[in-house]
Wavefront OBJ file of the C-alpha trace (Angstrom):
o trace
v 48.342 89.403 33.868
v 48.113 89.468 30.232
v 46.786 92.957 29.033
v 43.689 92.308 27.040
v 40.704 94.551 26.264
v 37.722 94.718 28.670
v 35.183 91.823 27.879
v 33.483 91.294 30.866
v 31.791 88.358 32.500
v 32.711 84.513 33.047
v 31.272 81.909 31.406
v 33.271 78.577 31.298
v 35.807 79.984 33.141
v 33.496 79.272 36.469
v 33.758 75.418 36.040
v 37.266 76.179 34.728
v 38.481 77.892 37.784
v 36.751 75.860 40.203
v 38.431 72.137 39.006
v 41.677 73.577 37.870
v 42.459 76.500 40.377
v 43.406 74.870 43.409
v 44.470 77.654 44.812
v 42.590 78.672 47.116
v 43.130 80.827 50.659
v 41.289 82.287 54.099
v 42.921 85.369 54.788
v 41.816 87.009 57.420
v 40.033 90.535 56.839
v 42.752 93.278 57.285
v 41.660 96.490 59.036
v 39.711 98.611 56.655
v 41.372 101.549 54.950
v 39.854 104.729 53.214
v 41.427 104.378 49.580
v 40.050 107.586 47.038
v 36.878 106.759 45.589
v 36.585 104.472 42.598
v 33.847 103.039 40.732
v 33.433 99.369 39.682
v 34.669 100.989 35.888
v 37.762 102.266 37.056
v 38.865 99.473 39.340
v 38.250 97.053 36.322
v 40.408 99.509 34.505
v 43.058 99.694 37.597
v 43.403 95.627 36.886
v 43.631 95.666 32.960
v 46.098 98.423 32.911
v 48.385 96.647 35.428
v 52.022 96.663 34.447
v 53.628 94.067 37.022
v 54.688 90.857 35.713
v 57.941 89.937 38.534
v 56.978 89.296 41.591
v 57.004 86.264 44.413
v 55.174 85.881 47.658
v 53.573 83.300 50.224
v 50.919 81.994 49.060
v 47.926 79.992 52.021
v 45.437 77.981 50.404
v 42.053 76.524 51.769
v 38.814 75.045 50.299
v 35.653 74.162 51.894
v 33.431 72.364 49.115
v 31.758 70.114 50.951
v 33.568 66.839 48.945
v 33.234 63.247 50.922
v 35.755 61.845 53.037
v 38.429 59.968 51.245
v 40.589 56.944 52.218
v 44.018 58.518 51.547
v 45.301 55.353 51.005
v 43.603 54.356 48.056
v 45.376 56.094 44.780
v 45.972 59.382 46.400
v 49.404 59.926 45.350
v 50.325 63.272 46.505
v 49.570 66.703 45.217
v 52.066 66.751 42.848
v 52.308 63.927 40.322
v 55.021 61.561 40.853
v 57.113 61.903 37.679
v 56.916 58.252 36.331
v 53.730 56.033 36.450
v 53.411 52.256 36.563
v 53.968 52.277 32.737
v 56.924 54.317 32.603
v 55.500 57.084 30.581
v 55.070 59.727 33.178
v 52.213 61.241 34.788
v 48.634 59.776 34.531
v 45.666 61.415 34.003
v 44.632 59.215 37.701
v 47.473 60.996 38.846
v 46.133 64.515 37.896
v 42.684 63.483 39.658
v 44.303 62.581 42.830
v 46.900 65.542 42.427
v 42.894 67.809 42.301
v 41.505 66.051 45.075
v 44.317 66.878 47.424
v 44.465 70.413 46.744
v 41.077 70.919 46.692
v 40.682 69.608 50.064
v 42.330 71.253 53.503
v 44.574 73.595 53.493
v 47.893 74.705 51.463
v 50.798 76.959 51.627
v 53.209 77.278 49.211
v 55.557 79.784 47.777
v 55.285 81.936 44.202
v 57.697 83.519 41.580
v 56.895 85.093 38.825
v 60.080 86.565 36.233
v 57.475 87.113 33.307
v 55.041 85.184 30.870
v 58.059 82.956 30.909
v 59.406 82.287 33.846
v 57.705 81.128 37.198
v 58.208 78.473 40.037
v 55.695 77.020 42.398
v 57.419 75.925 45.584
v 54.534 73.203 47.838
v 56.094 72.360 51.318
v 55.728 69.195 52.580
v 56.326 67.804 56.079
v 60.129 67.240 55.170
v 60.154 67.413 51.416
v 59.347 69.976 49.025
v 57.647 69.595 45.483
v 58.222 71.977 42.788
v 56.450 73.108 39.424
v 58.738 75.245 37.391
v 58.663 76.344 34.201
v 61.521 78.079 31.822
v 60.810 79.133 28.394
v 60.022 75.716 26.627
v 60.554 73.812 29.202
v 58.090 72.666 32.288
v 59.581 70.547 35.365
v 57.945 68.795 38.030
v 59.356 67.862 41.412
v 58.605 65.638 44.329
v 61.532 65.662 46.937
v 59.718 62.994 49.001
v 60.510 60.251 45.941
v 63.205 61.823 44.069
v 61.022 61.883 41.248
v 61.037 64.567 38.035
v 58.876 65.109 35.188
v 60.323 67.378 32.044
v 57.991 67.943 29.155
v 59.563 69.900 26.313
v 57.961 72.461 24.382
v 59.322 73.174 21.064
v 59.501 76.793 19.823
v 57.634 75.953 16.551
v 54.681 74.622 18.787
v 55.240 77.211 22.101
v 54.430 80.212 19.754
v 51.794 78.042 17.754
v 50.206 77.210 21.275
v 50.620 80.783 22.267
v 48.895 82.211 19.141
v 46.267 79.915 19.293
v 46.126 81.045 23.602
v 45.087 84.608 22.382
v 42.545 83.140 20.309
v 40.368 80.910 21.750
v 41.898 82.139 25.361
v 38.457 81.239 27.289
v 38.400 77.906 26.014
v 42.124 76.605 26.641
v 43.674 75.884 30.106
v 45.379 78.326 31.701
v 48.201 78.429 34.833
v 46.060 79.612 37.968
v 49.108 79.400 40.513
v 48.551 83.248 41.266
v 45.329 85.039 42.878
v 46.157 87.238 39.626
v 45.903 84.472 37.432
v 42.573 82.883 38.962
v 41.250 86.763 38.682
v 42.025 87.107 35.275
v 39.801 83.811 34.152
v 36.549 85.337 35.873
v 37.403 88.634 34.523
v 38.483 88.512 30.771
v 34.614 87.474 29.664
v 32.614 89.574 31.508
v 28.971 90.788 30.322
v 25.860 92.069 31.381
v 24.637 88.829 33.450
v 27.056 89.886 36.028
v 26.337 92.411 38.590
v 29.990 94.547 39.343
v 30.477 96.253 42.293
v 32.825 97.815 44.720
v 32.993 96.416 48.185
v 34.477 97.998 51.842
v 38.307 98.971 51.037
v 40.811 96.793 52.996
v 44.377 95.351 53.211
v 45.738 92.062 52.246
v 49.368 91.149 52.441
v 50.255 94.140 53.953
v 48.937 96.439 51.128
v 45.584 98.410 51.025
v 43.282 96.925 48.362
v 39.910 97.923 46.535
v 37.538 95.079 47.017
v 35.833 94.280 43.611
v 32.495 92.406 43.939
v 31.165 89.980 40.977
v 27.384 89.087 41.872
v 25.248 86.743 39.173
v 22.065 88.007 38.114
v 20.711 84.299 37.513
v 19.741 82.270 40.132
v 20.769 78.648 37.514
v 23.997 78.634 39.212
v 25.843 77.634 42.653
v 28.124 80.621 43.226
v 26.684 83.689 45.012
v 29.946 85.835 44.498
v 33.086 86.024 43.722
v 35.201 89.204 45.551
v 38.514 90.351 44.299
v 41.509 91.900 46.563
v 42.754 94.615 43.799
v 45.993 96.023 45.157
v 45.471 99.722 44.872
v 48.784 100.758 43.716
v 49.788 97.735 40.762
v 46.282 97.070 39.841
v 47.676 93.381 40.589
v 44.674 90.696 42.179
v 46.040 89.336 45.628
v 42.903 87.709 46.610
v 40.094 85.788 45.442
v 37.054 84.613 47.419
v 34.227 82.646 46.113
v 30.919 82.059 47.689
v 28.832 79.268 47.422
v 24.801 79.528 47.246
v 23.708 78.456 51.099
v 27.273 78.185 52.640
v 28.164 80.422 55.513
v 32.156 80.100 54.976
v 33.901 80.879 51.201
v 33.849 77.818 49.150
v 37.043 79.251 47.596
v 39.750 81.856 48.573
v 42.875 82.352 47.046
v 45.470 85.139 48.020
v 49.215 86.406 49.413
v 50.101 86.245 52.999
v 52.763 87.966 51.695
v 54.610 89.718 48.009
v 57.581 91.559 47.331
v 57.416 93.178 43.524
v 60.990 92.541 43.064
v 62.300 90.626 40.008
v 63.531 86.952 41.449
v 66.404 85.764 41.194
v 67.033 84.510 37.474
v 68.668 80.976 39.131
v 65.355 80.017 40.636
v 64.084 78.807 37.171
v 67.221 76.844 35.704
v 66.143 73.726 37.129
v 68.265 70.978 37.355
v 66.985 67.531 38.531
v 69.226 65.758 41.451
v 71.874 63.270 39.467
v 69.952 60.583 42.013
v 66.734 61.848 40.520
v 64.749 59.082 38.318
v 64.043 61.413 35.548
v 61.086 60.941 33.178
v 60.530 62.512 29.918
v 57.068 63.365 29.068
v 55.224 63.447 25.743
v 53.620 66.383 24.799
v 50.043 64.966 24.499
v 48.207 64.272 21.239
v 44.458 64.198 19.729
v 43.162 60.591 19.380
v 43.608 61.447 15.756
v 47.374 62.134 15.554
v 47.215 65.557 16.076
v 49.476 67.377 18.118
v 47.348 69.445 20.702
v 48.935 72.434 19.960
v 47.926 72.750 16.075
v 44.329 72.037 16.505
v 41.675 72.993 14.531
v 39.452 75.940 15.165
v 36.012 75.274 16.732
v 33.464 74.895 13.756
v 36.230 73.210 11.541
v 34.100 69.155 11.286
v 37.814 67.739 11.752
v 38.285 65.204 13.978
v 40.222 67.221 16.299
v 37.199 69.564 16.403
v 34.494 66.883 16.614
v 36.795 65.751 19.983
v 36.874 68.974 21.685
v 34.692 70.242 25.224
v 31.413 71.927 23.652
v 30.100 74.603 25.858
v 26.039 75.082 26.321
v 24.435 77.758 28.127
v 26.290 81.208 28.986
v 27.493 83.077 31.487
v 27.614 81.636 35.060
v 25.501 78.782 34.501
v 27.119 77.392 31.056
v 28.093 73.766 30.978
v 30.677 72.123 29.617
v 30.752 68.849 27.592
v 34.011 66.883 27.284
v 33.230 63.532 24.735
v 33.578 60.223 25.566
v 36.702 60.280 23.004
v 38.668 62.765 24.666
v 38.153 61.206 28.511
v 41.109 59.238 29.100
v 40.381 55.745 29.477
v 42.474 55.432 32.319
v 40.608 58.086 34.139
v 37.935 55.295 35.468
v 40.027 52.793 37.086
v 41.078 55.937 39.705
v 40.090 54.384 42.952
v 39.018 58.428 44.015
v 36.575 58.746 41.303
v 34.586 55.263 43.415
v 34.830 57.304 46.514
v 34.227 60.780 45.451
v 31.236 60.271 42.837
v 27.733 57.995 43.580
v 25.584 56.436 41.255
v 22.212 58.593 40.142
v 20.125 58.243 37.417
v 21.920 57.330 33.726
v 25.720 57.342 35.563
v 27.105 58.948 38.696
v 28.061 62.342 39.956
v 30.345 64.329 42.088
v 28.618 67.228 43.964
v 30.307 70.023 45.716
v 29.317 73.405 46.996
v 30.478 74.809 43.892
v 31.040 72.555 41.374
v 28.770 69.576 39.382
v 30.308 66.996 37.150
v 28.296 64.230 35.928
v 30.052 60.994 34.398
v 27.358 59.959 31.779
v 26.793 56.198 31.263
v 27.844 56.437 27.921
v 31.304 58.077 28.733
v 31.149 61.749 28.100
v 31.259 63.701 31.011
v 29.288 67.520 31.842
v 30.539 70.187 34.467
v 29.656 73.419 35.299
v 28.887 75.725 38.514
v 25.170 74.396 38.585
v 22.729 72.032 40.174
v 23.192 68.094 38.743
v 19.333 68.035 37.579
v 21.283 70.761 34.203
v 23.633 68.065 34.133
v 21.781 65.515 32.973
v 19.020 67.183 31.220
v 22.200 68.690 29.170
v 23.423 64.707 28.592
v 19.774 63.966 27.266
l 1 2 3 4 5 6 7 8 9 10 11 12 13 14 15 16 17 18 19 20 21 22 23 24 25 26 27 28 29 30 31 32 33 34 35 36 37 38 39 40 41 42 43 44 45 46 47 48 49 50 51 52 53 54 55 56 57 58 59 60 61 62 63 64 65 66 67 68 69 70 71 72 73 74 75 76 77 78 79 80 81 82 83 84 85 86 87 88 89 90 91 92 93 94 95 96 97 98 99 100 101 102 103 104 105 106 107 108 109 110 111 112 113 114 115 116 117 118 119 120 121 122 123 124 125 126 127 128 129 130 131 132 133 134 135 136 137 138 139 140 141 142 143 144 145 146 147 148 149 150 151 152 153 154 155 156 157 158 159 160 161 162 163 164 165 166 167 168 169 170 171 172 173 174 175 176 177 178 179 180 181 182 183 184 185 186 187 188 189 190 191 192 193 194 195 196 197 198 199 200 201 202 203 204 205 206 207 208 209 210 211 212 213 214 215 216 217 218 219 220 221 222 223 224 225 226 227 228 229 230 231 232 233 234 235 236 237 238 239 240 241 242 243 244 245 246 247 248 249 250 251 252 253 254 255 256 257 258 259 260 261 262 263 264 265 266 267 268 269 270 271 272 273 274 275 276 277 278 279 280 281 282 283 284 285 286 287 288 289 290 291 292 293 294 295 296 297 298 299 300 301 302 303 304 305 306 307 308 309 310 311 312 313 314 315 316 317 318 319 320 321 322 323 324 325 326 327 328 329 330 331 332 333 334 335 336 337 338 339 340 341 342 343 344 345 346 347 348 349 350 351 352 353 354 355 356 357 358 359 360 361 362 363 364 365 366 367 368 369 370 371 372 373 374 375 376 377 378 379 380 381 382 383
């Protein structure tokens, strides 16, 4: 984790989490164990002042959100995108809704490793083929054994430190790699503030290491998580579990956590990918602002550029804030996904997906609202 002073309390990093972190995991309760004494304060403190940053592990992954049943058949293309789409110019953004559908739906296991801000490789097993996500310094490759397929997108330096810079910035508002229970931590974490009630839960073990269980409790009742517990290993300070509980749902919505780490450095080889020589190899475009822009030089929010004008507004704070993505910036592409038919219905001025912990309301006139609330904020918020 990134080591950033104590802010404290999320706000679109709820929504954030929930679509983008599909990592999620029920590990079963290890026998409790009597760790010294710590307060909410220092366990906080235990987590910013963590040093680790090399590690890998086993990572189990399950979700219970209460989404629709889906026919599988219709544009679900596998949790990892495919590496070329029908137009030849890599992955889709229908492609990145099917690759969120999958893994927020049944179970996962897959294996981490982390060699630094740098370096890290996500390993999915399939039933006889293997997908991969690994990035290197600059560059960022995607895998899918079952078609050969691989996706390289290219970071320059110029832009990587630019992108970087502007990271530490506007950190809460920018997308961030949740592949780790650390990771997914950090984003409900790094905003923290007084509409969130912290806590210290029964000690216990996950992975095989004692932990301090860290308890984040909303003080409004505008939103659909009840809690969010994290697994604080009590040695590293490192997160190895994340559970999130839904308003009126006996079982976690959404767990994320090790079966199993070793703090070791991996082996440096793991992250020099090189594609099969059978492999059809596609090379993606880093992605640009309707106006030109790169994404990585964009203005800062209040500038009345273009690029500003097209970025998510967020309304509201803390646990209930919504976010608003314009009609400009939603890829036109994104409606012709046969999942979106299957996973959204129609309600009143456009339609809606509903899960235990998640809203997002596709507007009739193309913008689209999400956030970790009830769809009656939705579209009041589109009004």
């Amino acid at each position: 984790m990134s080591r950033k002073s104590l802010k404290w309390l999320p706000a679109v990093v709820v929504p954030a989490v929930v679509v983008a972190a599909v990592i999620a995991v029920p590990l079963a309760a290890g026998a409790a164990v009597d760790l010294p004494d710590k307060t909410a304060e220092q366990v906080l403190l235990l987590v910013n002042d963590s040093t680790v940053s090399t590690f890998s592990g086993t990572v189990a992954q399950s979700t219970d959100l209460g989404l629709p049943s889906l026919d599988l058949g219709a544009g679900m293309s596998g949790a990892m995108p495919k590496g070329t789409s029908d137009s030849g110019a890599g992955m889709s953004s229908a492609d990145a809704v099917s690759t969120a559908i999958e893994l927020l739906s049944g179970s996962h296991e897959f294996r981490v490793y982390v060699g630094g801000e740098s370096q890290s490789r996500v390993q999915i097993k399939d039933r006889m083929a293997e997908r991969d996500v690994v990035h290197n310094g600059s560059d960022v490759w995607l895998y899918d054994s079952s078609t050969n397929a691989a996706t390289h997108l290219s970071i320059p330096a110029d832009l990587l430190a630019t992108a970087q810079s502007k990271a530490a910035e506007l950190d809460s508002k920018l997308p961030a790699d949740l592949s780790t229970p650390a990771q997914v931590a950090e984003r409900f974490l790094e905003n923290l503030d007084p509409s969130t009630t912290v806590s210290v839960g029964t000690d216990t073990r996950v992975a095989g290491r004692s932990v301090y269980q860290l308890v984040l409790t909303p003080k409004t009742t505008d939103t659909l998580v009840a809690s969010v517990s994290i697994a604080v290993d009590s040695e590293t300070g490192l997160p190895l579990q994340v559970t999130v509980e839904a308003q009126g749902q006996n079982a976690p919505a959404l767990m994320v956590g090790f079966t199993a780490i070793d703090f070791a450095a991996p082996n440096a080889d793991l992250f020099d990918f090189v594609p099969p020589a059978t492999a059809a190899v596609t090379e993606q475009a880093l992605p640009t602002r309707p106006d030109g822009a790169d994404s990585a030089t964009d203005s800062h929010p209040g500038d009345h550029s273009p690029a500003a004008v097209d970025s998510p507004v967020v309304t509201g704070t803390g646990w209930s804030s919504i976010v608003e993505v314009p009609a400009t910036a939603v890829p036109a592409e994104l409606g012709d996904n046969p999942m979106l038919e299957q996973l959204t219905e129609t309600v009143a001025g456009g339609r809606a997906l509903t899960t235990s912990l998640l809203t997002v309301f596709l507007a009739a006139d193309g913008r689209v609202f999400a956030g970790a609330v009830p769809l009656a904020q939705l579209q009041a918020a589109a009004e």
